[in-house]
C-alpha positions in Angstrom: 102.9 29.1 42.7 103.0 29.4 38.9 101.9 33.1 38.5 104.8 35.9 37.9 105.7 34.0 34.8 108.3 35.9 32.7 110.3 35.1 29.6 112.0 37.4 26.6 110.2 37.2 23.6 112.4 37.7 20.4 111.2 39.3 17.6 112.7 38.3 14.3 114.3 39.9 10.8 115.3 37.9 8.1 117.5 38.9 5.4 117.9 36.7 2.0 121.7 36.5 1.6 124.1 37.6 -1.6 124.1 34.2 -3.8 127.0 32.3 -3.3 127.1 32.9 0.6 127.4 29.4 2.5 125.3 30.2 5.5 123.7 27.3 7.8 120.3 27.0 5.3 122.7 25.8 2.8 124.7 23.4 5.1 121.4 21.9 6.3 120.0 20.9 2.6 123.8 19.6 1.4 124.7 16.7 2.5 127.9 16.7 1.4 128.1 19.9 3.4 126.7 18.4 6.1 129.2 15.1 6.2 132.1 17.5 5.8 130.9 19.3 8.6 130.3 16.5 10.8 133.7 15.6 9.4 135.2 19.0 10.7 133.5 18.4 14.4 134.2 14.7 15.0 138.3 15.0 14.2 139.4 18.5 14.8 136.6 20.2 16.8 135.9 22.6 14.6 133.5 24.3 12.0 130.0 25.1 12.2 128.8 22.3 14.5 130.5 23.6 16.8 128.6 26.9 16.5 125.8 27.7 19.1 122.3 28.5 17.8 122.8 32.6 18.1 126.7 32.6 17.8 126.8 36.5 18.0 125.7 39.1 19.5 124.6 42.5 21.2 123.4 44.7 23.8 121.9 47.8 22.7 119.8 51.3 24.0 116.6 51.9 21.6 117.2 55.0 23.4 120.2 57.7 24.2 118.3 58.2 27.9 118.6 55.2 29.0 120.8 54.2 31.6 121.7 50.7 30.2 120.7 48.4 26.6 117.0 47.7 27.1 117.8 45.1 24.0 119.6 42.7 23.5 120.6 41.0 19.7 121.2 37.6 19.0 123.0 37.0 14.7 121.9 33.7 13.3 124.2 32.9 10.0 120.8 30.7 8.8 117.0 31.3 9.2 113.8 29.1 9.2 110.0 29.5 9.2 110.1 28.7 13.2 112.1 27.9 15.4 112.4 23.8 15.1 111.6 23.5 11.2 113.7 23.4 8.1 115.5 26.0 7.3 115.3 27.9 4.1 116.8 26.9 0.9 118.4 30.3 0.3 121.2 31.7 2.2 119.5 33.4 4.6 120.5 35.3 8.2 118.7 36.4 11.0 118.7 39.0 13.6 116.5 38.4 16.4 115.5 41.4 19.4 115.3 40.9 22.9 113.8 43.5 25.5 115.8 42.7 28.0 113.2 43.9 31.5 109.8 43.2 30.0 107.2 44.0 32.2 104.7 41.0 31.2 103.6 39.0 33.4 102.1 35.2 32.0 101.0 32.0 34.3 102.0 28.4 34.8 99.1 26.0 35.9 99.0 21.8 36.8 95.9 20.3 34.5 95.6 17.3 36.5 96.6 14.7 38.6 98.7 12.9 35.9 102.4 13.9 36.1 102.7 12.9 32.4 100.0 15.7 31.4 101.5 19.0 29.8 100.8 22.1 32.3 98.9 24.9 30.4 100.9 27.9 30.0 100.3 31.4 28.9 102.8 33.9 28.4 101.1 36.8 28.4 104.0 38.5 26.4 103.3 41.9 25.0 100.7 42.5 27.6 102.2 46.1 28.7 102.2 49.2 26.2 105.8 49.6 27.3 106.7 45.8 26.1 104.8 46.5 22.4 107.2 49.8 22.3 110.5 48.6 23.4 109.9 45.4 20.6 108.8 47.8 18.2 111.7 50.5 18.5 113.8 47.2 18.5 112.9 45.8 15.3 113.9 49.7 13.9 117.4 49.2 15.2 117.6 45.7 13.5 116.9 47.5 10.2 119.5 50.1 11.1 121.9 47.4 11.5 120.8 45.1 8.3 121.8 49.1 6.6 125.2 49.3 7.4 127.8 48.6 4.6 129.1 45.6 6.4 125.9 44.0 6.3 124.8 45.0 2.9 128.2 43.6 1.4 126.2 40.2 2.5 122.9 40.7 2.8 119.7 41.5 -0.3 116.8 42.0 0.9 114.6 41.4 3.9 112.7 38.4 3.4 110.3 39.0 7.1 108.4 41.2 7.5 109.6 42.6 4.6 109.9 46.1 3.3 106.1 46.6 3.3 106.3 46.5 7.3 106.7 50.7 7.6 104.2 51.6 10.7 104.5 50.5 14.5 101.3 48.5 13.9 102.7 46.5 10.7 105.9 45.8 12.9 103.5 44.3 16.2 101.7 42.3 14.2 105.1 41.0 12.2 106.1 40.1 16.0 102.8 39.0 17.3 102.2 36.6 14.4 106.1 35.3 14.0 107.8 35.8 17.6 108.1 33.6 20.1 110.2 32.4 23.5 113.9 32.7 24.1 113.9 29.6 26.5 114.2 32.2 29.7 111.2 31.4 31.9 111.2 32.6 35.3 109.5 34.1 38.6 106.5 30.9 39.1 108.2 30.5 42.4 109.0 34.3 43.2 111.6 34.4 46.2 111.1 36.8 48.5 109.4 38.0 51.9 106.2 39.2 50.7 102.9 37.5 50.7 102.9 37.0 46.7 106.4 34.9 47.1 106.6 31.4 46.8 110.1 30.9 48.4 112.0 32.6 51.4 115.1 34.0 51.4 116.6 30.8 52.2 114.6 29.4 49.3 112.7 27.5 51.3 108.8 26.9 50.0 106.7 28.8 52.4 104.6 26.3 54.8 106.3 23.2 53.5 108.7 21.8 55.5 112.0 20.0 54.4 111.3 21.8 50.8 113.6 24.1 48.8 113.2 25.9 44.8 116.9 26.0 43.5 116.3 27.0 39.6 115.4 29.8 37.5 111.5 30.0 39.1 112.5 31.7 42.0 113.7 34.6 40.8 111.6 37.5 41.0 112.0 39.5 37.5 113.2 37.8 35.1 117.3 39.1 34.5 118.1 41.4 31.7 120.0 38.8 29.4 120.5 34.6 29.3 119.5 33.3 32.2 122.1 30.3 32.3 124.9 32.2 34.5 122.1 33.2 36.6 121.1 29.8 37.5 124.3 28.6 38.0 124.6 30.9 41.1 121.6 29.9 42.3 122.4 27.0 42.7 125.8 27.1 43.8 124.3 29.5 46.8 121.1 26.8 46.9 124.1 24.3 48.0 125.9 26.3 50.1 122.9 27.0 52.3 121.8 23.7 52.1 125.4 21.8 53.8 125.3 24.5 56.3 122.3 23.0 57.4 123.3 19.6 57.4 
């Protein structure tokens, strides 16, 4: 229990806006802006607040062989420092890449007896050679897509990593020093029958009685986009097995 930790890591580009674009960094230090959007949301249910965090986006192939998108793309119309901090004060968009099947493998471990204590967690992302590629060869298709005409009618130049950021190793480090979770952890409670699996089939906890998983732990890889559908049918199947055996 708490090993087989997986979770997508997102790599980031962010591109400095035309001037005069409104995008979300520009709502965020208005607050006129941000009254009249508030304004928008409370009495028509409309306008940016009713705007998810990555409002757009993609699946892609970083390469013609494969079989299916081994990324996937999430737009932001804004873009901060990190994730939770203010955004920027110019208009500013960013495009953030997603391997979809990473093959990294982190941990999830208790520190103590006190329930109120933080677990320690690592990660472990980027662990594989095939994980630093696919991120790598991801961040190339971001700049392909920051080239098209569409997107340079909006956007002026990359602010992160910026255009000095040529080699594979400048474009690692770039996601090594800036990246960070998409919220998708999985796997610390594996289901399955062999002897690394937390849960059964039936996803009951293996020599516990009266005990069942019923969340996004017990799957065994982690799925190949958001993980929200996913856990809906887990549970509703979680249910069903559960008031058949009532």
């Amino acid at each position: 229990m708490g090993e087989n930790l997986q979770d997508h890591i997102g790599g980031r580009i962010i591109h400095r806006c035309v001037d005069g674009t409104i995008t979300m960094n520009e709502i965020y230090h208005n607050w006129l802006r941000r009254l009249y959007a508030g304004a928008e949301w409370i009495l028509a249910q409309k306008g940016p607040l009713m705007t998810g965090a990555g409002p757009m986006g993609l699946f892609v192939k970083t390469r013609p062989e494969l079989d299916s998108p081994d990324v996937q793309y999430q737009f932001l119309a804004g873009s901060a420092e990190k994730t939770g901090e203010p955004m920027h004060r110019f208009p500013g968009c960013t495009l953030v890449a997603i391997p979809c099947r990473p093959e990294s493998r982190g941990w999830l471990r208790i520190k103590s007896a006190d329930p109120t204590e933080a677990p320690a967690m690592q990660p472990n992302y980027l662990s594989t050679q095939r994980d630093r590629d696919t991120i790598v060869a991801a961040l190339r298709v971001t700049r392909k897509i920051f080239a098209t005409p569409a997107m340079q009618r909006h956007c002026r130049e990359e602010i992160y990593p910026g255009p000095q950021a040529q080699t594979d190793e400048d474009l690692l480090n770039h996601v090594r020093a800036t990246a960070g979770t998409t919220f998708h952890q999985t796997s610390t409670c594996m289901m399955g029958p062999g002897p690394k699996s937390v849960v059964d089939i039936d996803l009951k906890v293996k020599g516990v009685d009266g005990l069942r998983v019923i969340d996004a732990s017990v799957m065994p890889t982690v799925v190949s986009g958001n993980t929200n559908a996913t856990v809906i049918m887990i549970a509703e199947k979680g249910a069903d097995m559960i008031l058949r055996a009532v």
